[in-house]
N, C-alpha and C positions, 0 to 999 in steps of 0.2 A: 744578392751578390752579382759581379757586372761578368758579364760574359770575357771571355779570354779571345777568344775567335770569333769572326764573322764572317755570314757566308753571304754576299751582297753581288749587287749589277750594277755598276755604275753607267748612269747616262748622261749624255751629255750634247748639245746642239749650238753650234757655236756661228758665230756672225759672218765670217766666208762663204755658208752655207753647202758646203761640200757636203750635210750628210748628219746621221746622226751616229755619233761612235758611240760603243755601249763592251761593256767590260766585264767579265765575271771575273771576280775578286776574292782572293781570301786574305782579313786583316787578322793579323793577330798582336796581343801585347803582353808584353811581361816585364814587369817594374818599370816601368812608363814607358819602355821602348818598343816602336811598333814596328811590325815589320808586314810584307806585302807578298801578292805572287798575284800576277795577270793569269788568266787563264785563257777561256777562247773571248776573242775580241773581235770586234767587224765593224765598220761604219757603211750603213745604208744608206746609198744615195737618196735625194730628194729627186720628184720624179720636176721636167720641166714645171707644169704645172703649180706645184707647190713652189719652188725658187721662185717664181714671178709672183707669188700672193706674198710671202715673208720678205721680200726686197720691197714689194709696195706697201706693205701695210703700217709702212712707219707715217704714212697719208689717210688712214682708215681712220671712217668715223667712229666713234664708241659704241654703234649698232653693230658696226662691221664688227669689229673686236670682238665684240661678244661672240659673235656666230664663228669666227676664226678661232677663236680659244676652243670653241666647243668641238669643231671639227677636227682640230689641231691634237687637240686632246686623245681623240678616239684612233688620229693615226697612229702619235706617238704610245698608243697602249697595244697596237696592232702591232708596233714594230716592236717593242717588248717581249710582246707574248712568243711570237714566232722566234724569236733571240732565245728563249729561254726553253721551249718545244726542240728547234732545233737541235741545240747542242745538252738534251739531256738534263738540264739542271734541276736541281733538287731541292730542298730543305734550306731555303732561301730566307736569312735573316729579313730583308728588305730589298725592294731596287730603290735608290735613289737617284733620283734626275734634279736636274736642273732645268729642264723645259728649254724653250726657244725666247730668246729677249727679243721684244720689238720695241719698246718705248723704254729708252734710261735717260730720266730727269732729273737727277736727284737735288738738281740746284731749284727743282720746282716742287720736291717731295713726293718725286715718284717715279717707277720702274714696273713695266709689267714684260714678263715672263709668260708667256704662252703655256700651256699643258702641263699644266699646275691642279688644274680642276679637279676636284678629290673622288669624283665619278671615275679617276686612273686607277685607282685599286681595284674596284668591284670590276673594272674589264679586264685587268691584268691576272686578279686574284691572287694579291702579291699585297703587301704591308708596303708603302709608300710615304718616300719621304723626298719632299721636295718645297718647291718656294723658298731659296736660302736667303734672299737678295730682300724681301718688301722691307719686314723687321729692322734690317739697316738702315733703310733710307728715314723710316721713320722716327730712329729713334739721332737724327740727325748725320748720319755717314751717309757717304757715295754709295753705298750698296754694292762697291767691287772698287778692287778684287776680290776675289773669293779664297783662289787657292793660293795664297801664301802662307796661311798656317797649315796646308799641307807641307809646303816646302820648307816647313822650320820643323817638321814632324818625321817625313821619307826621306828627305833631300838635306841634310844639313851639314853633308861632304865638303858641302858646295860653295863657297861664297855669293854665289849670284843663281838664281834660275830666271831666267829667261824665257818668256812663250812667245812664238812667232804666230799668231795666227792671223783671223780678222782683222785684229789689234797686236800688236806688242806689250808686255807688258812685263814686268820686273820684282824680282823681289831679294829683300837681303837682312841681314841684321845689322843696326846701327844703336850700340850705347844700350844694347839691351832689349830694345823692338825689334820684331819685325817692323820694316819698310817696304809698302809696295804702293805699284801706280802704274798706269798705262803710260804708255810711251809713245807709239805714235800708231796712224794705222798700216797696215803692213798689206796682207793679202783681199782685204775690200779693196783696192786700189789697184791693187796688181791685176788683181781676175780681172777688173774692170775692163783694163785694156789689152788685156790675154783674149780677154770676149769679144773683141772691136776684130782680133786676125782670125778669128771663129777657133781660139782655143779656151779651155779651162781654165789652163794656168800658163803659167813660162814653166816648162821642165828645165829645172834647174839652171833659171835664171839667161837662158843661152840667147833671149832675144833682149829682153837686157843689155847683156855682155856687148853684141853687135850696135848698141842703138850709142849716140852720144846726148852727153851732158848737156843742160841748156842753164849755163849759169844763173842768168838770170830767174828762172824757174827755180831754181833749185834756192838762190836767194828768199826766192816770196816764201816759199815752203816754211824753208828753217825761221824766219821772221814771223811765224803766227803766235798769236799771244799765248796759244796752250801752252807753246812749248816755255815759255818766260811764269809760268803758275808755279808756284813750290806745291809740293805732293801735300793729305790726298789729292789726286783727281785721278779720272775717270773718263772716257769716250763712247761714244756709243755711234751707229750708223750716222746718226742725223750730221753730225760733225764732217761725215765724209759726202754726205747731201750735200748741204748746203754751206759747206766752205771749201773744202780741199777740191774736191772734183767740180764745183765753178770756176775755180782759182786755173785747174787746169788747162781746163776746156777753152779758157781764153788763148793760148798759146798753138799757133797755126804750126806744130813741127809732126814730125814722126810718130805713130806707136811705139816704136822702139825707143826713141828719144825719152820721151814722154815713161816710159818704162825702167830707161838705165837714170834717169833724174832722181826720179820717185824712190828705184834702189837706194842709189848714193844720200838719199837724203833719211832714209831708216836706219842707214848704216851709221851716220851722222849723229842721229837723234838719240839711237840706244850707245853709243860711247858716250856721248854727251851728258847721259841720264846717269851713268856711274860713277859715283866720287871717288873711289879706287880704281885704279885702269890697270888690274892684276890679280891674280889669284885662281880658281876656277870657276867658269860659268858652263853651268847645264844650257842646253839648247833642246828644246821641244816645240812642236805643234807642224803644220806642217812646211813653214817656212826653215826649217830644218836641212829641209830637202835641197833649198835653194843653193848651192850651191855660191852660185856668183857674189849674194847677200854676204851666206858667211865672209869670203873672200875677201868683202869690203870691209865686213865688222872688226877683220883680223888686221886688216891694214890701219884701222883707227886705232886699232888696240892692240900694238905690237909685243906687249908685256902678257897681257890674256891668256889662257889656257882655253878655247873654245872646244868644251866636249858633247861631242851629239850622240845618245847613250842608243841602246836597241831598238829596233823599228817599233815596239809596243809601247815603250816609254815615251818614245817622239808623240806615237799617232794617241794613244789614250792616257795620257797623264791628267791632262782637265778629267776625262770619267773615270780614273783611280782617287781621283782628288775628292771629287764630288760624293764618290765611293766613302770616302772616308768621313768628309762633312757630315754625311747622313748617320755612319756611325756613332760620331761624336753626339749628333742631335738625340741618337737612343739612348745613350747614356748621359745624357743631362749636363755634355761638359762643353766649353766655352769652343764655339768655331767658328765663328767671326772676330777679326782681331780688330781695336780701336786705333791700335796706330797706326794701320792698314785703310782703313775706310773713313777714319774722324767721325766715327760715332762717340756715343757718351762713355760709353765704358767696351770690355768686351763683352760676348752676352753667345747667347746659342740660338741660334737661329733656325726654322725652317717647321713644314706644315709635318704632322705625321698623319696620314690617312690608311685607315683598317678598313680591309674586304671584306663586306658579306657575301655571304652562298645564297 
């Protein structure tokens, strides 16, 4: 008989690299409807060090990888354990993570996910479930997104959720599918050049706001062929490697220039990306925050209801999602969607690893 509740951590490490968020979670269901509660949540910075190995290691040899994974592995069990010591928690159905992405190819039949390695139980001492992503790619899908059958699951108030983070990305129902796909990259681009005036980020878009347009940039930008692909697809760092931030870099103008362009053209690219320009859209991750962004998204989409829900919804939604994915994997039921990723079918994804003592 399938459990009613679940007492779970969701983790989660996402491509801006702000950090790892991690969530204790209770899911509960009753005649198919599920419901949720956050409980203590936090995202643990990555110390300098670690940001300069996970921003370069999309260049690491396959020796490298290996020793990165293994190390990778043992911090993300350290920052686990101490999540879970700290704030008391107990009688833990599982933590599920999703590890850290550094390689997503799936046009070349592969995605690896860092801190995956099943040596994360026996350090954690915790039932672990994770790797949602390889499964997909193999069995022909992009391997992401991931969480839109969460948001046809928690979220389905909604017509639209929307995540602002490293990437953008989208999801909705169409004719009876979920629909999702990345949209374009949002905050890899932004920190970029937050990091160039020796900031983090732009608080709430404000250097942005001051900086001007540079038409013709913002031309080349909307002109790239991702954005001309009909869905799935998928983005990954390399895409802001080696095409968006070359593209940039050739233009001799402002940080701030260079900042408010990059905005106007996210703001662009997610109106653009919806075939209803109406209804409600959730707003999560932490380009939420952004201010200025929203501002613009609103002005493309004068019809929208843009709603940005509570500070735990914004910051840990990916690791309530994941939260959830995991669950789904312990009961054997479908959580990866095919019209989502263009896999063969849908199918249930992900590793489960048990701790010995």
């Amino acid at each position: 008989m399938q459990n009613k509740t679940y007492n779970i951590v969701g983790v989660m490490s996402g491509t801006s690299l702000d950090g790892v968020d991690l969530a204790h979670i209770n899911f509960s269901v009753e005649n198919g409807k599920w419901k949720f509660q956050i409980f203590e949540s936090e995202t643990v910075a990555y110390s300098e060090e670690w940001v300069s190995q996970l921003k370069n290691a999309v260049s690491f040899s396959d020796a490298e990888l290996i020793v990165l994974n293994e190390k990778y592995t043992v911090l993300l069990a350290e920052i686990i354990s101490d999540f879970i010591k700290k704030n008391k928690i107990e009688a833990l159905d599982a933590v599920c993570s999703h590890g850290h992405t550094i390689l997503h190819q799936p046009q070349n039949g592969f995605t690896l996910q860092i801190g995956n390695l099943p040596e994360i139980a026996t350090l954690t001492n915790q039932k672990v479930v994770c790797d949602f992503r390889v499964q997909d790619v193999k069995m022909g899908g992009q391997g992401a997104p991931l969480v839109p059958i969460g948001d046809r699951i928690l979220f389905s108030d909604y017509e639209y959720c929307l995540n602002l983070g490293g990437f953008s990305n989208v999801s909705f129902e169409e004719n009876g599918n979920r629909i999702a796909f990345d949209v374009s990259p949002v905050n890899t681009v932004l920190n970029f050049y937050a990091d160039k005036l020796g900031l983090k980020y732009d608080d709430k878009g404000q250097i942005s706001k001051s900086g001007s347009i540079s038409e013709v940039l913002l031309s080349e930008l909307n002109a790239l062929d991702f954005y001309r692909k009909s869905y799935p697809k998928s983005l990954g760092f390399e895409f802001v490697k080696e095409t968006v931030l070359p593209m940039m870099e050739k233009y001799s103008i402002p940080v701030e220039d260079k900042l408010r362009t990059f905005t106007e053209h996210v703001a662009f690219q997610i109106a653009s990306a919806l075939p209803e320009k109406r209804g409600k859209l959730l707003v999560t991750g932490g380009g939420a925050y952004n201010d200025f962004l929203i501002e613009r998204m609103q002005i493309y989409l004068p019809e929208m209801q843009i709603v940005i829900p509570d500070a735990k919804t914004i910051e840990f939604k990916e690791a309530l999602i994941f939260g959830l994915l995991g669950v789904l994997r312990l009961r054997n039921e479908a959580n990866v969607l095919a019209s989502v990723t263009g896999a063969m079918h849908d199918h249930c994804s992900g590793e489960i690893y048990e701790f010995s003592l």
